[in-house]
DRENPA-3360 file (N, C-alpha, C; in nm, 2 decimals, always signed):
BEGIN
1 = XXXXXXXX = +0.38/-4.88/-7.78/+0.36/-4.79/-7.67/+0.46/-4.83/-7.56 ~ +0.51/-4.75/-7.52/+0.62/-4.78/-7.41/+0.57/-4.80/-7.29 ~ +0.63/-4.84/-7.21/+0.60/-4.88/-7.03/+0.55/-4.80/-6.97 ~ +0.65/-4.63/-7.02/+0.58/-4.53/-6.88/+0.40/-4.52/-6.96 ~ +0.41/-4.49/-7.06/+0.29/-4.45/-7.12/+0.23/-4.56/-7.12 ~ +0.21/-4.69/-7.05/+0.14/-4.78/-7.02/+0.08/-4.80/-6.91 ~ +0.19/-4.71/-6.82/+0.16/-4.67/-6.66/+0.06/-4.60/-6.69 ~ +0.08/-4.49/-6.72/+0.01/-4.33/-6.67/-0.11/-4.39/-6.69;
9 = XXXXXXXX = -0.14/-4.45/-6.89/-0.26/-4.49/-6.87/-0.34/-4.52/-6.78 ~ -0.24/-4.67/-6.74/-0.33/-4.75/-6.60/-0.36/-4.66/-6.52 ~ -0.31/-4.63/-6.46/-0.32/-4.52/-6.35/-0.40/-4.43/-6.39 ~ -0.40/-4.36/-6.45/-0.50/-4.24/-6.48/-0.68/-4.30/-6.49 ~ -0.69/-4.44/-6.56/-0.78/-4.54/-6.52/-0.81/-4.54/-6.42 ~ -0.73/-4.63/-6.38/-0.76/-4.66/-6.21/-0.83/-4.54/-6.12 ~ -0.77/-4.40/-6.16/-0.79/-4.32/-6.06/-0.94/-4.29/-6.10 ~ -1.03/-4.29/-6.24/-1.11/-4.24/-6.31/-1.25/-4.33/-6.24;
17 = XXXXXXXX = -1.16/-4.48/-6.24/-1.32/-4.60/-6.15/-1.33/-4.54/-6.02 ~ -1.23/-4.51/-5.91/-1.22/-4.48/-5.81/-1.35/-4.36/-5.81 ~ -1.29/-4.25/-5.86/-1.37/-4.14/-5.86/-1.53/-4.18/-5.88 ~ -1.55/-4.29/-5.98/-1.69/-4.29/-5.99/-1.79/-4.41/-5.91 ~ -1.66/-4.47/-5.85/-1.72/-4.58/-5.75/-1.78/-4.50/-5.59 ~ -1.67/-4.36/-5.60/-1.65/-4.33/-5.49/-1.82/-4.20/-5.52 ~ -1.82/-4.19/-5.62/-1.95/-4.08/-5.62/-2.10/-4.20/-5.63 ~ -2.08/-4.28/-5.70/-2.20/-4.37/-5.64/-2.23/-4.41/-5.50;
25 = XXXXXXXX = -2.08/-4.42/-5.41/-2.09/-4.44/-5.28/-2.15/-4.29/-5.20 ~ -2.11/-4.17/-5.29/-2.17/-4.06/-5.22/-2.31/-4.03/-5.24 ~ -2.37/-4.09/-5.36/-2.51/-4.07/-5.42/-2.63/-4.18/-5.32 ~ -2.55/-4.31/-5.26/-2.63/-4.37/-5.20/-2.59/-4.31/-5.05 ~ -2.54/-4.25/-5.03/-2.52/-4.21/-4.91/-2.62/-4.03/-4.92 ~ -2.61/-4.01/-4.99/-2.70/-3.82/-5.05/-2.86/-3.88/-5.00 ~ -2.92/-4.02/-5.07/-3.07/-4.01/-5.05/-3.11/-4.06/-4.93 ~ -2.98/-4.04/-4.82/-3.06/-4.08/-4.66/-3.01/-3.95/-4.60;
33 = XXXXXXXX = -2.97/-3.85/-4.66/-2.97/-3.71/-4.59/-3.10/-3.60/-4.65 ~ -3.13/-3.57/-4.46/-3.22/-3.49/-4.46/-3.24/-3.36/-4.45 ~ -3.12/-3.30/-4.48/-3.11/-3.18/-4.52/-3.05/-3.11/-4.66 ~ -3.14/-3.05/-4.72/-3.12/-3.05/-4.83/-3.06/-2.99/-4.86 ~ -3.00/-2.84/-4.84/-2.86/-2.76/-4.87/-2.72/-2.88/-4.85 ~ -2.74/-2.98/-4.76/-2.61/-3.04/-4.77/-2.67/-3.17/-4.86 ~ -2.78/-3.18/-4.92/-2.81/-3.32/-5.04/-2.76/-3.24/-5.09 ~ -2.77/-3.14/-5.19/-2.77/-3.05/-5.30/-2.61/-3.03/-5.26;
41 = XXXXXXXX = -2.58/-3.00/-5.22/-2.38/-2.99/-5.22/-2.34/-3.14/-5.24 ~ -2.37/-3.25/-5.18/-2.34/-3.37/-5.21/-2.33/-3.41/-5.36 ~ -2.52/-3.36/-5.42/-2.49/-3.40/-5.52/-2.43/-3.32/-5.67 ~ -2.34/-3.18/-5.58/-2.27/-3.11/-5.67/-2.11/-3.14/-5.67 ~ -2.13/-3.22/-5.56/-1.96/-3.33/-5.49/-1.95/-3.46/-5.64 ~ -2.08/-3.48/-5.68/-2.09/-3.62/-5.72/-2.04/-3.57/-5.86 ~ -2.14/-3.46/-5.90/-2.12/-3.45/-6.03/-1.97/-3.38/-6.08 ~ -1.96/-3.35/-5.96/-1.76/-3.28/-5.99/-1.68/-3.41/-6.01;
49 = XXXXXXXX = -1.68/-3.49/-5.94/-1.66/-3.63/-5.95/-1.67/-3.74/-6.07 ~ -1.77/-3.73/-6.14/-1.82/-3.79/-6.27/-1.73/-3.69/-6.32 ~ -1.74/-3.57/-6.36/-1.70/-3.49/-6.44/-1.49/-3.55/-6.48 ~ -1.48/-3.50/-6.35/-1.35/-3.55/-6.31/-1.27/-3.67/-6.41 ~ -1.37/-3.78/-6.33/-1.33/-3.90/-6.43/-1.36/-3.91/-6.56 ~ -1.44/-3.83/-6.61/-1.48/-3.79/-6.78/-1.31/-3.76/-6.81 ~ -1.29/-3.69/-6.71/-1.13/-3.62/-6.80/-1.03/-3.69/-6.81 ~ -1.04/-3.74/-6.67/-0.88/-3.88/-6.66/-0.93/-3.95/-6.76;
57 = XXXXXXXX = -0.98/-4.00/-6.78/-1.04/-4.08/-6.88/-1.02/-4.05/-7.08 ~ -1.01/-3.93/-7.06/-1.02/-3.81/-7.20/-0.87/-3.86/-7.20 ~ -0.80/-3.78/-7.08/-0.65/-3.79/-7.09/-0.57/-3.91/-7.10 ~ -0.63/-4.01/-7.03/-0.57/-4.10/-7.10/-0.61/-4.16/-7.28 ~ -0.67/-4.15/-7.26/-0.70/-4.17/-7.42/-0.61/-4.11/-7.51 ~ -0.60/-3.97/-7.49/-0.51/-3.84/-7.58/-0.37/-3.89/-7.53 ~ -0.33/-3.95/-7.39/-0.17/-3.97/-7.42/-0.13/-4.12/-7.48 ~ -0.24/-4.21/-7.48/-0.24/-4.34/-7.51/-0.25/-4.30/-7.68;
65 = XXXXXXXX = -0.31/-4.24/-7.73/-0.30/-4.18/-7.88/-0.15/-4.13/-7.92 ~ -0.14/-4.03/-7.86/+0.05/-4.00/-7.91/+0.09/-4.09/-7.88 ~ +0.17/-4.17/-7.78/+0.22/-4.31/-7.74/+0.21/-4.37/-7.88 ~ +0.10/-4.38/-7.92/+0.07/-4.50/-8.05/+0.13/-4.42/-8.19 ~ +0.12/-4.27/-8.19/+0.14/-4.22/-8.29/+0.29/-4.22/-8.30 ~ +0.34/-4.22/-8.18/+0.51/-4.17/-8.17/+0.60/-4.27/-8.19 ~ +0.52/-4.46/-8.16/+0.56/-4.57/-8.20/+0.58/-4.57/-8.33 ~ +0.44/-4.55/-8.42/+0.45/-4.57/-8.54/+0.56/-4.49/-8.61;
73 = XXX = +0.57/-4.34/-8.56/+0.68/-4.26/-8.65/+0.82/-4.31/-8.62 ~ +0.83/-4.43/-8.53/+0.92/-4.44/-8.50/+1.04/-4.56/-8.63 ~ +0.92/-4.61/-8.64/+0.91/-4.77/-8.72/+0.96/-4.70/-8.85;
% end
């Protein structure tokens, strides 16, 4: 697997913990709000978030797979 496709990975990682560090920090901050049209948006903030990093997470996988497949055809 080459460098850049070692980057993107990391980074696409990196961005994926972020996202779900950053919605746990929104989920403990959602159950001291007392209004619940803005809980209920919070916790549609959270789940776009999870979702989010579901995908960075997908994508890195799928380009860390060609990387490996495009080494091997290489050899």
């Amino acid at each position: 697997m080459s460098h850049t496709v070692r980057t993107i990975c990391k980074t696409l990682d990196q961005v994926a913990g972020n996202h779900e560090a950053s919605a746990l920090a929104v989920m403990r901050a959602t159950e001291r709000v007392g209004d619940e049209l803005l809980r209920q948006q919070l916790l549609n903030v959270i789940h776009r978030m999870n979702l989010d990093a579901d995908r960075l997470r997908q994508a890195r996988d799928d380009i860390a797979t060609q990387g490996m497949q495009r080494a091997a055809s290489l050899m």
